[in-house]
C-alpha positions as CSV (number, residue, x, y, z in Angstrom):
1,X,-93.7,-0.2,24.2
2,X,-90.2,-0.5,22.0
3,X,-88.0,-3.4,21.7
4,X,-84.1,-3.8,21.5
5,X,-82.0,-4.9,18.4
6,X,-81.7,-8.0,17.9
7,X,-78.3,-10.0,17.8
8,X,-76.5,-9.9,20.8
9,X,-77.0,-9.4,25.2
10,X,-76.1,-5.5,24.1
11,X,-79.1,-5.8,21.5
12,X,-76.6,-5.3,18.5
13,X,-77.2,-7.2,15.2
14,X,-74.1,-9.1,14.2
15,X,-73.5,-8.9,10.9
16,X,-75.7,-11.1,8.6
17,X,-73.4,-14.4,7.6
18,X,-76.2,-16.4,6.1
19,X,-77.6,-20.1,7.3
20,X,-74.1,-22.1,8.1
21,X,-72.8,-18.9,10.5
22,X,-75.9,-18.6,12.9
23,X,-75.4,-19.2,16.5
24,X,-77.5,-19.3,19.7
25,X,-77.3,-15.7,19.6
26,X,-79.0,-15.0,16.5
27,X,-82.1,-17.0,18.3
28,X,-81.8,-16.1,21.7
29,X,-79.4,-12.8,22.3
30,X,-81.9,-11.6,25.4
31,X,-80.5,-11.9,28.6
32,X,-82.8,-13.9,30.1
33,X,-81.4,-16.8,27.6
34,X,-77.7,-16.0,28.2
35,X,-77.5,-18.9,30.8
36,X,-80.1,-21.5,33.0
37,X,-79.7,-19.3,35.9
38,X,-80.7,-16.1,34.1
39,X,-83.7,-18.1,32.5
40,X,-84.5,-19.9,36.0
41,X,-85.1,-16.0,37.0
42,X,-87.0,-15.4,34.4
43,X,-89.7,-18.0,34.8
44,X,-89.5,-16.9,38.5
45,X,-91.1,-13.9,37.4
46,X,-93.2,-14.8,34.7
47,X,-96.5,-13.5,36.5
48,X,-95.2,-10.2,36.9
49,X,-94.0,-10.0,33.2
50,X,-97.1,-11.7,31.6
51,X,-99.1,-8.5,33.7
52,X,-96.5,-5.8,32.3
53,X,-96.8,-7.7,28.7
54,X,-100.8,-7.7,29.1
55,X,-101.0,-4.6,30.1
56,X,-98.5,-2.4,27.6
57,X,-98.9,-1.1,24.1
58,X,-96.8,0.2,21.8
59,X,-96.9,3.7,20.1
60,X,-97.1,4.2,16.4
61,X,-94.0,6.4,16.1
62,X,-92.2,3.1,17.8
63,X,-93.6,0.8,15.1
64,X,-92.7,3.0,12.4
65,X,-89.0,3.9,13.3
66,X,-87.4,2.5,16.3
67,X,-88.7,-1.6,15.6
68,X,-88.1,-1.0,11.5
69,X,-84.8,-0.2,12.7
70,X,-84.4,-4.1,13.8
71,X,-83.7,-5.7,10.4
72,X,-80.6,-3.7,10.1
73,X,-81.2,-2.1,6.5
74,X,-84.6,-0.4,5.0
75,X,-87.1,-2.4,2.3
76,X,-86.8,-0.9,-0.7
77,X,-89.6,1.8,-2.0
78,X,-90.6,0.6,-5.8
79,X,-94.5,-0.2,-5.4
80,X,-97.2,1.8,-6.7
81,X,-101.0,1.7,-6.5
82,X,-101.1,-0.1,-9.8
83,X,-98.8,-3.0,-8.0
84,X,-100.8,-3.1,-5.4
85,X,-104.1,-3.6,-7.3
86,X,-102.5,-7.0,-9.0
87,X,-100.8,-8.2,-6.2
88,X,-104.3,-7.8,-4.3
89,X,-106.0,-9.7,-7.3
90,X,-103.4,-11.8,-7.9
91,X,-103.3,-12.8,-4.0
92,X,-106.9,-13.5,-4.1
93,X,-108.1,-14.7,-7.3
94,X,-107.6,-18.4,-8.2
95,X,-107.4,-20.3,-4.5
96,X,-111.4,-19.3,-3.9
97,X,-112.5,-20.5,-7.5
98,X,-110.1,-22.5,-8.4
99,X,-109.7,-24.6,-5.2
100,X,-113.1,-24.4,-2.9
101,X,-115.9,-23.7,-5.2
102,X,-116.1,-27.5,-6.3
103,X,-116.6,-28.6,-2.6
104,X,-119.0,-25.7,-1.6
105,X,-121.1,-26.3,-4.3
106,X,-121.4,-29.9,-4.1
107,X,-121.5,-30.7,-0.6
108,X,-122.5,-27.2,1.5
109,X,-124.6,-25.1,-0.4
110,X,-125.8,-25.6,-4.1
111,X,-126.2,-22.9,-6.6
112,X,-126.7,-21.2,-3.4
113,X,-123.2,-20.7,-4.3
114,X,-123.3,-17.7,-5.3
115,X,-125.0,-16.0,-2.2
116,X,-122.3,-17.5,-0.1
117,X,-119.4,-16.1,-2.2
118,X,-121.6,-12.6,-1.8
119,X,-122.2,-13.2,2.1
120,X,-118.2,-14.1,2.5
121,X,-116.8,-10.9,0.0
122,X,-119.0,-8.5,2.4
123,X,-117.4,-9.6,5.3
124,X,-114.4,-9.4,3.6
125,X,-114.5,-5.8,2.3
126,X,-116.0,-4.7,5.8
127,X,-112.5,-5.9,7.2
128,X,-110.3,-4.3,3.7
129,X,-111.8,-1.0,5.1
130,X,-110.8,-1.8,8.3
131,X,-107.5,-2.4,7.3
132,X,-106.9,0.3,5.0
133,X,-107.5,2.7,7.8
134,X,-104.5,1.2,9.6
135,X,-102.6,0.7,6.9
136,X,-102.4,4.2,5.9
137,X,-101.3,5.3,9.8
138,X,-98.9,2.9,10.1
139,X,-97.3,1.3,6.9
140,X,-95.0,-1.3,8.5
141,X,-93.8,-4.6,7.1
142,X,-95.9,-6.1,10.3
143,X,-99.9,-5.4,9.0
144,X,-102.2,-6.8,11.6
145,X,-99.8,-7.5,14.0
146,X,-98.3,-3.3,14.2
147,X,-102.0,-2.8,14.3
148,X,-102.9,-4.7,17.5
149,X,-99.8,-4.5,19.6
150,X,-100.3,-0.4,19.4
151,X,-104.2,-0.7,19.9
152,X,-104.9,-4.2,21.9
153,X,-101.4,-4.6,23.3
154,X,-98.7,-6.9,23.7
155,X,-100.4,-10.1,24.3
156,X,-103.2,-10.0,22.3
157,X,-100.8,-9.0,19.3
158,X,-98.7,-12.0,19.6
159,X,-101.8,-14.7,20.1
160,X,-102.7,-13.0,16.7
161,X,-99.2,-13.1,15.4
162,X,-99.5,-17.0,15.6
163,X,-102.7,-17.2,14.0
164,X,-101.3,-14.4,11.3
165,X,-98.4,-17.5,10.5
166,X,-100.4,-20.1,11.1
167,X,-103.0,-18.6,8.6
168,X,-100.2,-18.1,6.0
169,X,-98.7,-21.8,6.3
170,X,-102.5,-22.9,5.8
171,X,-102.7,-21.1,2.8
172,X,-100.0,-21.8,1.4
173,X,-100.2,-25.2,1.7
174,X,-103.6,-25.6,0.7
175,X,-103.3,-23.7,-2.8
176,X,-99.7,-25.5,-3.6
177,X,-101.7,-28.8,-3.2
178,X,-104.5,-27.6,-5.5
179,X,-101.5,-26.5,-7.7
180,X,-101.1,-30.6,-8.3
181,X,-104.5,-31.3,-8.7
182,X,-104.7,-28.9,-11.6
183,X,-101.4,-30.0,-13.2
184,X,-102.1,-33.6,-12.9
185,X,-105.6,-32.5,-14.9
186,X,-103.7,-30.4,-17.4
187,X,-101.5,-33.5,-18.2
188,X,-104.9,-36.1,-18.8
189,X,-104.6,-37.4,-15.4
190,X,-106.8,-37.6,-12.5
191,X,-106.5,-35.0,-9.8
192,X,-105.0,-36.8,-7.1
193,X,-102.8,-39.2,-9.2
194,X,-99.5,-37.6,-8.9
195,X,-99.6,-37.6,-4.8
196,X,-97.8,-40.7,-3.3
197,X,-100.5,-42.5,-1.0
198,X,-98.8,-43.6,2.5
199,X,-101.2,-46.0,3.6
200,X,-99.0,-46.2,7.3
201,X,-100.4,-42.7,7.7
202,X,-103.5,-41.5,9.2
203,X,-106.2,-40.7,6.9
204,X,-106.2,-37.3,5.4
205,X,-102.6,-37.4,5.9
206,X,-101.7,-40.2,3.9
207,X,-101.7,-38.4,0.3
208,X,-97.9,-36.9,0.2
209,X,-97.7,-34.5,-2.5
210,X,-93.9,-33.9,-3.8
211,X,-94.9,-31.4,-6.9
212,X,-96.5,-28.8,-4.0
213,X,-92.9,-28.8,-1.9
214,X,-91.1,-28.2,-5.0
215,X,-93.5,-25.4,-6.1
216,X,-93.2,-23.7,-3.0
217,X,-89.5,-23.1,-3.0
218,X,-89.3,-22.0,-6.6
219,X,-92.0,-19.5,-5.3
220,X,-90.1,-19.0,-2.4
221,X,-86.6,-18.4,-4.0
222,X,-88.3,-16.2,-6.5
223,X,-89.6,-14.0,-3.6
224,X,-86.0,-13.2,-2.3
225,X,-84.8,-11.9,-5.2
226,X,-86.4,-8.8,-5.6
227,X,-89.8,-7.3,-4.5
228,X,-90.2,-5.1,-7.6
229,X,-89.1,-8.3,-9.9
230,X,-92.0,-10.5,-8.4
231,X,-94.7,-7.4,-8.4
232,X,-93.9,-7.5,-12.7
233,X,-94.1,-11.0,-12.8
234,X,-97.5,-11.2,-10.3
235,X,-99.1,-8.5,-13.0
236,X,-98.3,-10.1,-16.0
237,X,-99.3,-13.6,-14.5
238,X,-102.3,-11.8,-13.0
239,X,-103.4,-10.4,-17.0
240,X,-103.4,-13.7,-18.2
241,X,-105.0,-15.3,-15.5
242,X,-108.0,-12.4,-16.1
243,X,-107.9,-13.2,-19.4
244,X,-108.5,-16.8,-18.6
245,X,-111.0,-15.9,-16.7
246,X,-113.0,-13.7,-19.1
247,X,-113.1,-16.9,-21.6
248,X,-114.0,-19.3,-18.9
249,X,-117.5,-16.9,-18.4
250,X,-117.7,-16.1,-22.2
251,X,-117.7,-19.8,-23.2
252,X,-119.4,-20.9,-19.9
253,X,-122.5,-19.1,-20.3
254,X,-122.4,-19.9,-23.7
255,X,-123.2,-23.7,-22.5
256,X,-125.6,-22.3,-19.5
257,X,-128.9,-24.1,-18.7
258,X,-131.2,-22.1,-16.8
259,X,-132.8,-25.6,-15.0
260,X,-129.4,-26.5,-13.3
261,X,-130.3,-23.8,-10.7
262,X,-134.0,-24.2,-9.9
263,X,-133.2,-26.1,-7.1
264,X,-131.6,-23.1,-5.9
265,X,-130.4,-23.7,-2.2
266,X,-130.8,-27.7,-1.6
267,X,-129.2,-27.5,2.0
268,X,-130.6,-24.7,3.3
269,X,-129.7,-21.5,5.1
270,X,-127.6,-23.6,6.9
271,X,-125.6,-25.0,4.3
272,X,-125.3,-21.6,2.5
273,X,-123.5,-20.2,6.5
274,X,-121.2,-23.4,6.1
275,X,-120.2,-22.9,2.7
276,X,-119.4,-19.1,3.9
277,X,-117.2,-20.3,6.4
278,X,-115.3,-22.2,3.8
279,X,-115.3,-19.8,1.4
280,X,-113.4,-17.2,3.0
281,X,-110.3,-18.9,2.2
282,X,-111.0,-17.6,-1.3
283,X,-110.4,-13.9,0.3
284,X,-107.6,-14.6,1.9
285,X,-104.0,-12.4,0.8
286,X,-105.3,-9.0,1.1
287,X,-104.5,-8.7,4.6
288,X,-100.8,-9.2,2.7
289,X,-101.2,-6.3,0.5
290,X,-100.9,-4.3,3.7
291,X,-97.8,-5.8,5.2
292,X,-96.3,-4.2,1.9
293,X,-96.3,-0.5,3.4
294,X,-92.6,-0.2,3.9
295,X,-92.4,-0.9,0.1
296,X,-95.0,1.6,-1.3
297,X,-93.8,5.0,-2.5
298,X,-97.2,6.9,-1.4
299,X,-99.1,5.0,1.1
300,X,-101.4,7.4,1.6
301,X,-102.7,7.3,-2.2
302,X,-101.9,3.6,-3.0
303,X,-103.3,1.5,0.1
304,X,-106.6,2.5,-0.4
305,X,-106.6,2.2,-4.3
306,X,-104.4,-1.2,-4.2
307,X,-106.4,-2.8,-1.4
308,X,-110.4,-1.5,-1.7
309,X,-109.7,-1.4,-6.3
310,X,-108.5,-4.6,-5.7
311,X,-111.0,-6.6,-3.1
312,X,-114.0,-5.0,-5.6
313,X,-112.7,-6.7,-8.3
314,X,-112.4,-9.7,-7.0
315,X,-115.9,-9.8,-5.3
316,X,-117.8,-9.4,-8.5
317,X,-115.7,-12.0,-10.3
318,X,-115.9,-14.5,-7.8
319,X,-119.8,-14.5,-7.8
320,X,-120.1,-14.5,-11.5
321,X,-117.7,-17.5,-11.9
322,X,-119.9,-19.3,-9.0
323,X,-122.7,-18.5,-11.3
324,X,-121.4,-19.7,-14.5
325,X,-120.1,-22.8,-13.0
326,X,-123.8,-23.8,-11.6
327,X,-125.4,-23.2,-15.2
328,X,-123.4,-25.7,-16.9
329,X,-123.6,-28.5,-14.5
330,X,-126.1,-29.8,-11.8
331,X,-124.6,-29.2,-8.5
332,X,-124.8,-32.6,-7.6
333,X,-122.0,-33.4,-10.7
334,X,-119.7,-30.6,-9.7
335,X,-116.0,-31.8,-9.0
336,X,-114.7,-31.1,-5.8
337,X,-111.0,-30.8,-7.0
338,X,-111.2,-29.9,-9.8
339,X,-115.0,-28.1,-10.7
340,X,-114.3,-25.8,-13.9
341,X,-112.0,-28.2,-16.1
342,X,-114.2,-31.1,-15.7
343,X,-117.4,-29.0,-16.1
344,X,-116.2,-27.9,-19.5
345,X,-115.6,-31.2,-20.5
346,X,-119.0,-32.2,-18.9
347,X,-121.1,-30.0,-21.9
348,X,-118.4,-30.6,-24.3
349,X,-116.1,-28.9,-24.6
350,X,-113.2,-31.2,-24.2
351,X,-110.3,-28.8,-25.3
352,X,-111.0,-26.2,-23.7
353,X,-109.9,-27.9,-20.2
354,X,-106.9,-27.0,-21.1
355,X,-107.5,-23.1,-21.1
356,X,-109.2,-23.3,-17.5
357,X,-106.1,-25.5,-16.5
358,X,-103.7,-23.7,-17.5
359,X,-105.5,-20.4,-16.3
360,X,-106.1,-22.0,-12.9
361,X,-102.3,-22.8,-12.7
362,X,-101.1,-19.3,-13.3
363,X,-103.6,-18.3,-10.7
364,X,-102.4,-20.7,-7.9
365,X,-99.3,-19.5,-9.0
366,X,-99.4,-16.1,-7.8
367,X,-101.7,-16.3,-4.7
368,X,-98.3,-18.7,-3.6
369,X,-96.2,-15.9,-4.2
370,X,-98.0,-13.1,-2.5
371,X,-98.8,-15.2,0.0
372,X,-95.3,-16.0,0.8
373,X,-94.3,-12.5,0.4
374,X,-96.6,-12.2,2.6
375,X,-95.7,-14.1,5.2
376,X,-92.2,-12.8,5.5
377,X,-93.1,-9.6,6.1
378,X,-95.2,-10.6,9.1
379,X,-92.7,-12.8,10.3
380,X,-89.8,-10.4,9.9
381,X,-91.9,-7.9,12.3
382,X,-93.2,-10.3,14.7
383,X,-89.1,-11.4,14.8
384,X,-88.3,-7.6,15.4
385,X,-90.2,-7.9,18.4
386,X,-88.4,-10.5,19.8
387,X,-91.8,-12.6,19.8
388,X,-89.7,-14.7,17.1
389,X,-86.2,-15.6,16.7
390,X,-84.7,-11.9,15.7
391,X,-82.4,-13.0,13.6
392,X,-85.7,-13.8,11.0
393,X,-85.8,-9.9,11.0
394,X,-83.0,-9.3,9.0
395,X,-83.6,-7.5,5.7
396,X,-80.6,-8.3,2.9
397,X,-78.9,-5.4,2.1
398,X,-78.5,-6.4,-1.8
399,X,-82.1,-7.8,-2.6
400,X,-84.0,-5.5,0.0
401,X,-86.0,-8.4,0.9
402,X,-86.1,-10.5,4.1
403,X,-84.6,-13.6,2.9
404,X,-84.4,-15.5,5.8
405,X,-87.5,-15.1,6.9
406,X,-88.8,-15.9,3.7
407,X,-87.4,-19.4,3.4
408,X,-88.3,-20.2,6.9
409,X,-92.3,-19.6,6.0
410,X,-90.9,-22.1,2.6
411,X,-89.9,-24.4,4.7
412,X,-93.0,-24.6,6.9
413,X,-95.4,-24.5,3.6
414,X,-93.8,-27.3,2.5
415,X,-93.8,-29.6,5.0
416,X,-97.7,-29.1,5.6
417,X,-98.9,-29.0,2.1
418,X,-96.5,-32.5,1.4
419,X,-99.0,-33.8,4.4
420,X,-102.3,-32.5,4.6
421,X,-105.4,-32.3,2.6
422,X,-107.5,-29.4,1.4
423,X,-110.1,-30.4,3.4
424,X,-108.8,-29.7,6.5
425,X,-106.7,-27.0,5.7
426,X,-109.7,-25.0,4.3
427,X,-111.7,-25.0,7.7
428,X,-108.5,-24.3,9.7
429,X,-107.9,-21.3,7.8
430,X,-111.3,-20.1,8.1
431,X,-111.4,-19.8,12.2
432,X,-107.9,-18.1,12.0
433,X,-108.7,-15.4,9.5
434,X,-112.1,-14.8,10.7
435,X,-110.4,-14.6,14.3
436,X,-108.2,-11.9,12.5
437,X,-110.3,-9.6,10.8
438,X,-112.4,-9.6,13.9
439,X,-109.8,-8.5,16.2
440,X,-108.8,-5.8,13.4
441,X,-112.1,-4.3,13.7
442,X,-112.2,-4.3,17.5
443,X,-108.5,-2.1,17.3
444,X,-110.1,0.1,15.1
445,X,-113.0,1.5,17.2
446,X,-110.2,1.4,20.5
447,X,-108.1,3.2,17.8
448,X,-111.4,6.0,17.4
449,X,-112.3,5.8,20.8
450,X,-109.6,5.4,23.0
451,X,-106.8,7.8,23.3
452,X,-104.7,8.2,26.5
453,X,-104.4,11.4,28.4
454,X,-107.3,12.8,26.5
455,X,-110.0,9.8,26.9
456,X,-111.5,10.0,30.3
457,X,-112.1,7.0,32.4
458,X,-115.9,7.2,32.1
459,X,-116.0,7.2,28.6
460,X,-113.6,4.1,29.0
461,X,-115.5,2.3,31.2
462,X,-118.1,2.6,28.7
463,X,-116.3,2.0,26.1
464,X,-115.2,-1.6,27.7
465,X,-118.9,-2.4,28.4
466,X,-120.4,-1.6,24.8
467,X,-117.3,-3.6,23.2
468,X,-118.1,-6.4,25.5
469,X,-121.6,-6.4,24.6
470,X,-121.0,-6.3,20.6
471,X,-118.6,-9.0,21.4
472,X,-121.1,-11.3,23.5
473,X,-123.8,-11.0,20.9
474,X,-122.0,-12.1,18.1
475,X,-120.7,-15.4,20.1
476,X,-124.3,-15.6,21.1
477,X,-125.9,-15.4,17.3
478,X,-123.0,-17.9,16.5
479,X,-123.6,-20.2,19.2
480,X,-127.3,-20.4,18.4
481,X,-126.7,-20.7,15.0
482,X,-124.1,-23.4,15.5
483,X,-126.7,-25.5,18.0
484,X,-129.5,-24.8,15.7
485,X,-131.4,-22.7,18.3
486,X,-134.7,-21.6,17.2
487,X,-134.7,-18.0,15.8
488,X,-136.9,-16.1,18.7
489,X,-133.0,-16.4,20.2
490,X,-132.0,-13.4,18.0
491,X,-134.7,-11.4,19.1
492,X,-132.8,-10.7,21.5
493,X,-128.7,-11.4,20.3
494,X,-129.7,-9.0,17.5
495,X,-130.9,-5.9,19.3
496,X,-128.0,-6.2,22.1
497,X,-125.4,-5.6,19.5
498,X,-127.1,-3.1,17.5
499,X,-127.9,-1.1,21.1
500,X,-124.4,-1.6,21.9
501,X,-123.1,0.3,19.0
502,X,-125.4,2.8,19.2
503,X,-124.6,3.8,22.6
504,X,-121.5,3.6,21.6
505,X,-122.0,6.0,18.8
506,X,-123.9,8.5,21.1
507,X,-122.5,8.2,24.3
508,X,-118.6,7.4,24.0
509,X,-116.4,10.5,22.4
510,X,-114.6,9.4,19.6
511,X,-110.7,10.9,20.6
512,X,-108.9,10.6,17.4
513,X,-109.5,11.4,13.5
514,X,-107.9,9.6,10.9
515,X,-105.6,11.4,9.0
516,X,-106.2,10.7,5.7
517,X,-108.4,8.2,5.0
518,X,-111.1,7.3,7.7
519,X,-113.6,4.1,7.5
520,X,-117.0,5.7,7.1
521,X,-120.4,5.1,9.7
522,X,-118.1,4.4,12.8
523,X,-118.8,2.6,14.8
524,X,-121.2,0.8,13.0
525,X,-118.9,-0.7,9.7
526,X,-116.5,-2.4,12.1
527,X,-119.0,-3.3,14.9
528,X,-120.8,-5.2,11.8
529,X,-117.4,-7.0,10.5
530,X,-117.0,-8.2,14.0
531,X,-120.5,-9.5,14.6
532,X,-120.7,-11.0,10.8
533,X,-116.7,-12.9,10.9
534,X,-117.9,-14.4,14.8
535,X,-121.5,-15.6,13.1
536,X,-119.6,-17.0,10.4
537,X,-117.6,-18.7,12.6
538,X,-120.2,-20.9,14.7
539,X,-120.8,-22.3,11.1
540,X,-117.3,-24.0,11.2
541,X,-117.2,-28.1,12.3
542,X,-116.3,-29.1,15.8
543,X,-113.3,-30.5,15.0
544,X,-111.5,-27.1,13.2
545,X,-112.1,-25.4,16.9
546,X,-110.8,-28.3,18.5
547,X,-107.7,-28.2,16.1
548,X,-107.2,-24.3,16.7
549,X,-107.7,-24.8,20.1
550,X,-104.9,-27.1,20.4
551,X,-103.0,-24.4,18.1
552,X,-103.6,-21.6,20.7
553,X,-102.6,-24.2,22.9
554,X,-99.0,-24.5,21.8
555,X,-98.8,-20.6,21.5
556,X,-99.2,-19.8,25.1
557,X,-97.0,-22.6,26.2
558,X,-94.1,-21.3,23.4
559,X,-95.3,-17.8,24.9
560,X,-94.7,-18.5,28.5
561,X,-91.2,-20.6,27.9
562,X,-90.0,-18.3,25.5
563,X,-91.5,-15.4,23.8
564,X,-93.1,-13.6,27.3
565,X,-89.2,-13.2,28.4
566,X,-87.7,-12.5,24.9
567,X,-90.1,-9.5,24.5
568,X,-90.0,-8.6,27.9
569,X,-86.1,-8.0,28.4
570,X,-86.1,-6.7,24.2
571,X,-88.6,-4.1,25.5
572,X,-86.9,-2.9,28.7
573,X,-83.5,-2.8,27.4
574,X,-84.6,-0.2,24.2
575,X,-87.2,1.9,26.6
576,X,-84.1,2.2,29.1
577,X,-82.2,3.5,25.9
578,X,-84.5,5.8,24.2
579,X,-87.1,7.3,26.9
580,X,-88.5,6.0,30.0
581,X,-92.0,7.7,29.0
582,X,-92.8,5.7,26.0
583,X,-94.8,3.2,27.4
584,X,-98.5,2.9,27.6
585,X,-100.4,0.8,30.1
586,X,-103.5,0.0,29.1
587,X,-104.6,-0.7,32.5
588,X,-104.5,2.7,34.0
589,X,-104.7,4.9,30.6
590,X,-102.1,7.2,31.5
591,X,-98.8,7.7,30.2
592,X,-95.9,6.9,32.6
């Protein structure tokens, strides 16, 4: 599938004039848009589009040239594998500890802690091997997204897409908020004194939070300016904030006390799943590290280095900063907002608040930046596929950097992190990324398995059936889990997935090889990352689902009005252009 310029009805870009010189066209150049009978048509005929949109996928030589061609001028190539390594770390590091590991400790799990941080980073680097398969084959500003629309197609890439930015706004906003909680701390104050309380608001809505808006634009206007000018200020951030980090265990265990942790896991298994759930917030932003491939000099070398070197590191700190927090204080005196500053003052050692503070600061600090970087890069693809307003694809010519995307995503941070609290934020983040990373792993083995013209429609067939039966035992495993169903349940949920991906394995040819860096023990590492993000999920409170429900919700209705039609005429109009053979239908598994 391929997609027209964006711009104009002839799928020209008009020339970039900044903010005050858009126009209708900028958002809606398709024809299906150009007038209310052209877009009466359109809805007319939205069954027989959704079926051609359902039922299409793109082609990775499409992804990497023709829809890169969209944002009118190229991203500029400075990164290196030493880059990506800190802005993986420095993406990561500081919004798990700093933010959730007060609330996870105190209220889901314990000490325990630790075993969820370990549960939560194996998922985690089951889907960083997932993605670094992809990310290598197709290095495009658009990460999960390219992934999907070329292996799942169309649709299921844009349901993703809005998860992707709805992920990213979640994130965001929840770290910029903790970024005020640690400030207000760092200046003798209590965390949630600087926020404005609107007692007309609804409750978990009523703390507005001014300091986290302004933060986000300076981040935001920072990460226009120049993509090699925010990778040296991430690293040297990213040093201190290790640095920080080293003295917060040195000192930390210096103050330890071994009985703080007998009562090792005071909630339970269950607790331990819940604080999981939560706790992959804290791995969130190295799904952005891959949306940097337009920007890296040798993809083939530096993905895997930046995004596996970098996930690594972060696992084994995470779990010894869970442990060193639990040692100094009873979980039951752990601060949710604030857990490592007060914890030092706790055994006494008063002044060195400060240090963790300020550490905690300059870590928030730089999972905002790469995770508005981020951000923009997904959006900028998603817009150059006409799923978004096209003229968010443009890339500046003098910065190299998608500026207008990138101040849209500031703009949307802002106005949920002056709103909402971490609470919610943290559990609406979970579903989406754990949605994510599943669907990354299910592309991966139709990536292995599934080629058209050489795949034959037996071994597809069976292919569908042992990816639907991986797919039903993990919602099964989570649904029992969820309804606290005794365990002679997984007797039989856990033997259905593992026979499903071992008749996968021996049954199904696998059609393609990567080229240079494959993920090992397929199908079995993503058929686990599937099974293990969908268990984690049925640990996640009613009301998240019902809020991501509601989310998906407004995505199909913005899909049908709008995005179906945008992408439909954007994809005819380029494959009428370029070739009439590019298109793949999933449906039938032929080229035609």
């Amino acid at each position: 599938m391929v997609n027209t310029d964006a711009g104009n009805g002839n799928g020209n870009f008009p020339k970039n004039k900044g903010f005050r010189m858009w126009n209708k066209n900028d958002f809606f150049p398709e024809e299906s848009f150009q007038s209310w009978k052209n877009y009466s048509k359109a809805l007319s005929n939205t069954g027989t589009r959704l079926k051609d949109r359902v039922f299409t996928r793109s082609l990775d030589h499409i992804e990497l040239n023709e829809v890169r061609a969209h944002s009118q001028h190229e991203m500029k190539k400075t990164l290196n594998w030493w880059d990506l390594i800190w802005f993986g770390v420095g993406a990561v590091m500081g919004a798990g500890v700093f933010v959730l590991t007060g609330e996870a400790t105190r209220n889901y799990a314990g000490p325990a802690v630790i075993v969820s941080y370990l549960i939560s980073g194996i998922a985690a680097m089951l889907s960083v091997v997932c993605y670094t398969e992809f990310a290598i084959e197709l290095p495009v500003a658009g990460g999960s997204f390219s992934y999907l629309r070329v292996e799942l197609g169309d649709f299921m890439a844009y349901i993703a897409a809005g998860n992707i930015i709805f992920e990213y706004i979640v994130a965001g906003a929840g770290v910029a908020r903790s970024w005020t909680s640690y400030f207000a701390t760092l200046c003798n104050h209590k965390p949630d004194d600087f926020r404005i309380h609107a007692s007309a608001l609804a409750d978990k809505y009523s703390d507005l939070d001014p300091i986290a808006v302004v933060m986000s634009f300076i981040i935001g206007i920072t990460a226009s300016l120049s993509i090699k000018g925010s990778s040296r200020f991430n690293s040297i951030a990213t040093i201190v904030h290790i640095l920080v980090m080293v003295f917060i265990l040195i000192a930390g265990f210096s103050k330890a006390n071994p009985s703080n942790i007998e009562n090792f896991a005071p909630y339970g298994a269950q607790g331990i799943l819940q604080a999981s759930a939560m706790l992959f917030f804290a791995y969130i932003g190295f799904d952005g590290v891959a949306t940097l491939g337009e920007e890296i000099k040798n993809p083939g070398r530096d993905i895997p280095i930046g995004l596996i070197g970098s996930m690594s590191i972060v696992v084994v700190v995470y779990c010894l900063m869970a442990t060193v927090l639990c040692l100094m204080q009873p979980y039951s005196q752990v601060d949710v907002d604030a857990p490592y500053t007060l914890a030092f003052v706790a055994v006494g050692l008063g002044w060195a608040k400060y240090i963790v503070a300020l550490g905690a600061l300059k870590g928030m600090t730089t999972v905002l930046l790469a995770n508005v970087i981020g951000q923009a890069r997904y959006f900028t693809h998603i817009a150059r596929t006409h799923l978004a307003p096209p003229v968010m694809a443009v890339v500046n010519k003098k910065t190299g950097t998608p500026v207008n995307a990138t101040m849209i995503m500031t703009v949307l941070n802002s106005i949920v992190a002056f709103f909402t609290s971490l609470d919610v934020l943290s559990n609406l983040l979970s579903i989406s990324t754990l949605f994510i990373f599943s669907l990354v792993a299910l592309a991966l083995i139709v990536r292995r398995y599934y080629v058209v013209g050489e795949t034959s429609y037996l071994d597809r067939n069976k292919l569908i059936g042992f990816l639907f039966l991986i797919i039903l035992s993990a919602v099964a495993s989570a649904a029992c889990w969820a309804t606290n169903t005794k365990w002679i349940a997984y007797v039989v949920t856990g033997p259905v997935w593992f026979l499903a991906t071992l008749g996968l394995k021996l049954t199904v040819k696998e059609a393609r090889q990567p080229k240079l860096f494959g993920v090992p023990w397929m199908p079995w590492l993503p058929s686990a990352s599937i099974a293990i993000n969908v268990f984690i999920m049925g640990s996640i409170d009613g009301p998240s689902f019902f809020r991501f429900l509601i989310w998906t919700g407004l995505l199909l209705a913005y899909y049908v009005f709008v995005g179906l039609h945008a992408s439909y005429d954007a994809a005819k109009q380029t494959q009428a252009s370029v070739s009439p053979s590019v298109e793949v239908s999933v449906e039938e598994g032929i080229e035609r």
